[in-house]
N, C-alpha and C positions, 0 to 999 in steps of 0.2 A: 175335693177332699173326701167326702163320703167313700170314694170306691177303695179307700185303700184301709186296711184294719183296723186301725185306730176310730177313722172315722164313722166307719158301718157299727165300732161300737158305742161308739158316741151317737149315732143313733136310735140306736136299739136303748140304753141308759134314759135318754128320753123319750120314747114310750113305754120306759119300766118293763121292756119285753125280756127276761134276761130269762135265758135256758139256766136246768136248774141239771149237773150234771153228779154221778156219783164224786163224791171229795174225800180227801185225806187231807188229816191235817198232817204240818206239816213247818215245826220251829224254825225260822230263818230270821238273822238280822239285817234289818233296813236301816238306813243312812238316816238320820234325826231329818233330812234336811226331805229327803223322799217320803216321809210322813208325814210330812207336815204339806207335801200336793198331795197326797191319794187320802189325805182328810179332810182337803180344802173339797176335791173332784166329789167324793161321799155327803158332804154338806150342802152343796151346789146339786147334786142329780141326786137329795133325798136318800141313798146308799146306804146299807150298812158297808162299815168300814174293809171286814174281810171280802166282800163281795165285789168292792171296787177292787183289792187287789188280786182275787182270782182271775178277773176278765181281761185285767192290764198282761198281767202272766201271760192269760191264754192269746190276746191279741199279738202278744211278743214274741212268742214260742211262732205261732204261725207266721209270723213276717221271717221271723229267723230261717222257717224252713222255707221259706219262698224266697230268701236270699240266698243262698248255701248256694258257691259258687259250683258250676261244674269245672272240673278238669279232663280233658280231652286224653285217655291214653291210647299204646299204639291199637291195639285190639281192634277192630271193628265187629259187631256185636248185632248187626243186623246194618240191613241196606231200604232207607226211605226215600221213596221217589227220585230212585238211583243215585242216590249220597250217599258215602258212609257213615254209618252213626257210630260214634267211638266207646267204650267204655268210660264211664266216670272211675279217675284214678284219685279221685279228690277225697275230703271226709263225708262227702255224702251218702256213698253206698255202707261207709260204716255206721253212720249214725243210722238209717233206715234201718239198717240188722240190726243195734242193739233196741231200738226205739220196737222192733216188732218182737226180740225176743224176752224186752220187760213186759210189753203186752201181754206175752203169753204167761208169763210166768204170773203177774197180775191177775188175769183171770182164772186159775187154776188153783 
C-alpha cells in the first residue's frame, strides 16, 4: 500500500514531512459527512484541518492523471521498437493543454 498515493502520503503525514507549496485559497463545499473524515484524518496525524485537505486534493489529482485512460486513434505519431505508437484521441491530450496553458497563465 505505501507505493500508491494515498499511501506515500499517509507516510509522509507521519513524519510531519509535508512540502509546503505556493496555495490559493479557494471556497468549495464539502459533504457534512467528508468532513467529518478529513477532521477525524487531521486529529489522528496532529494536522491542521486545511492541510489535510490540500494533500488529499493533490494525491487525487495525481491518481486521476495516472488513471486518465488513453485512447488509441488512427494516426501513428511515432514508431517504438518497431510498433506503432498511436495518437491519444481520448481527453487526455486535452486536459494536458489546458492544465499547461493555466500554467502559463498562472505564472504570468
Amino acid at each position: 500500500m505505501p507505493d500508491t498515493p494515498i499511501g506515500l502520503m499517509l507516510q509522509d503525514w507521519q513524519r510531519h514531512v509535508i512540502e509546503h507549496h505556493d496555495k490559493e485559497e479557494f471556497p468549495v463545499p464539502i459533504a457534512c459527512s467528508d468532513i467529518v473524515r478529513v477532521k477525524a484524518l487531521a486529529e489522528v496525524y496532529h494536522l491542521p484541518l486545511e492541510e489535510v485537505i490540500a494533500n488529499l486534493l493533490a494525491s487525487a489529482l495525481q491518481e486521476v492523471e495516472t488513471r486518465m485512460p488513453y485512447v488509441a486513434g488512427t494516426n501513428v505519431i511515432r514508431v517504438e521498437e518497431g510498433e506503432p505508437v498511436y495518437e491519444d484521441v481520448g481527453l487526455t491530450p486535452r486536459y494536458l493543454a489546458a492544465k499547461d496553458r493555466l500554467e502559463k497563465l498562472a505564472k504570468s
